[in-house]
VMD Tcl script that draws the C-alpha trace (Angstrom):
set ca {
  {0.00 0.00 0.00}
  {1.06 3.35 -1.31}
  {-0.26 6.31 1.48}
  {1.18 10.17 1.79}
  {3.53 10.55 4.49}
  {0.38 13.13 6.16}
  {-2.10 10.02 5.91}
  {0.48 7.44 7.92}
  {-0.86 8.10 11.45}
  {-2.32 4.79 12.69}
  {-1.02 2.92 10.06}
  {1.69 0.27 10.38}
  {3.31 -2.35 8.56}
  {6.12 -5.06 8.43}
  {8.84 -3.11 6.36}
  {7.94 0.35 5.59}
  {9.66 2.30 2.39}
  {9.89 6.13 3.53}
  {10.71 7.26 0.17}
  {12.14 10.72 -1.62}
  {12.40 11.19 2.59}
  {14.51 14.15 2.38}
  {11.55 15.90 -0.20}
  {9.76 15.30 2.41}
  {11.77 16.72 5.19}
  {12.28 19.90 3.25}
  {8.84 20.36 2.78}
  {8.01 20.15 6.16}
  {10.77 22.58 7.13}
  {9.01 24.69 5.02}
  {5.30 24.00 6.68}
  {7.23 24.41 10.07}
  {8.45 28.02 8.95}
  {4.77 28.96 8.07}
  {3.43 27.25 11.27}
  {6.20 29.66 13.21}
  {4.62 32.49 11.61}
  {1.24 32.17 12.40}
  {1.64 30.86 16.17}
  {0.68 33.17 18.60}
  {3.24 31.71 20.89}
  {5.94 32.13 18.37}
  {9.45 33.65 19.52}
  {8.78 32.51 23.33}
  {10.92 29.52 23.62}
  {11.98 28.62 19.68}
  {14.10 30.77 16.89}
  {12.30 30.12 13.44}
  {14.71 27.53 12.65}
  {14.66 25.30 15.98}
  {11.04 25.28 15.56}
  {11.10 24.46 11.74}
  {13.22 21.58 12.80}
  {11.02 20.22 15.79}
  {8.25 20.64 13.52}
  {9.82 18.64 10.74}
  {11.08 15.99 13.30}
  {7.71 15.37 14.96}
  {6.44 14.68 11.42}
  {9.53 12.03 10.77}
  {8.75 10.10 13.82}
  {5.39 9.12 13.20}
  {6.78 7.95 9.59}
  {9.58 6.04 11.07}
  {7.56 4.15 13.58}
  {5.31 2.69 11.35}
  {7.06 -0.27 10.72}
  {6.98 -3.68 12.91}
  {10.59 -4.93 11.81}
  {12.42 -2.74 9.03}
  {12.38 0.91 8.15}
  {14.09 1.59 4.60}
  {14.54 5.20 3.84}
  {15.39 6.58 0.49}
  {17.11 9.86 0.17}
  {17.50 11.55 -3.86}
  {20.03 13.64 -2.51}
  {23.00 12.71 -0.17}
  {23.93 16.33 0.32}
  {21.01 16.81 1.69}
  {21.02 18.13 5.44}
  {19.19 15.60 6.72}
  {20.73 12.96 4.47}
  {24.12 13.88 6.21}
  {22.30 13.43 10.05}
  {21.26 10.15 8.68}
  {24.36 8.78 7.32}
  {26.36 10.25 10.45}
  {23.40 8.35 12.53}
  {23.90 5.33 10.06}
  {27.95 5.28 10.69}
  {27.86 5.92 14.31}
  {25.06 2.74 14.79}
  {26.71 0.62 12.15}
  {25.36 -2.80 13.89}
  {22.04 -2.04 13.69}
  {21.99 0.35 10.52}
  {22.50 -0.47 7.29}
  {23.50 1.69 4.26}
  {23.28 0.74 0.59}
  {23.84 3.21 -2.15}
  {22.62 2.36 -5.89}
  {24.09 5.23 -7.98}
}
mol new
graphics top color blue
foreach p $ca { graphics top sphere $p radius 0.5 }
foreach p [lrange $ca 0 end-1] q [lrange $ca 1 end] { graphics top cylinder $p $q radius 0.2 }
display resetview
């Protein structure tokens, strides 16, 4: 089954396929910068870009526990920022995480 990253509260599955992840992490860095803007609360405890961030992470979370056993993620770009977090994270956890490029 094929579902939107937005639609995969709820939802779980053996071996989930996060893919074009970093698309989607950009995106919601984006959504986090407008959500900064229009909170009343805004400036109080977050910069823009802290709460960007949090507001992209919360949204990653609930994408990477939807799986029972495996989570594969697929990145387009490995210069991505968040590519380079997860390939530092990948490197530092070796045992557990595994990396496989197809160029």
């Amino acid at each position: 089954r094929f579902i939107y990253y937005m639609s995969c509260r709820g939802l779980e599955g053996w071996t989930t396929f996060n893919l074009q992840f970093d698309k989607f992490w950009e995106a919601q860095i984006i959504e986090g910068e407008k959500a900064f803007e229009s909170d009343k609360n805004k400036g109080l405890l977050d910069d823009p870009e802290t709460y960007a961030n949090d507001y992209a992470a919360k949204w990653a979370l609930i994408a990477f526990t939807r799986s029972i056993d495996s989570t594969v993620i697929h990145l387009e770009k490995k210069d991505s920022l968040i590519a380079e977090k997860l390939i530092d994270l990948q490197r530092n956890f070796s045992e557990t995480i595994e990396l496989i490029e197809i160029d």
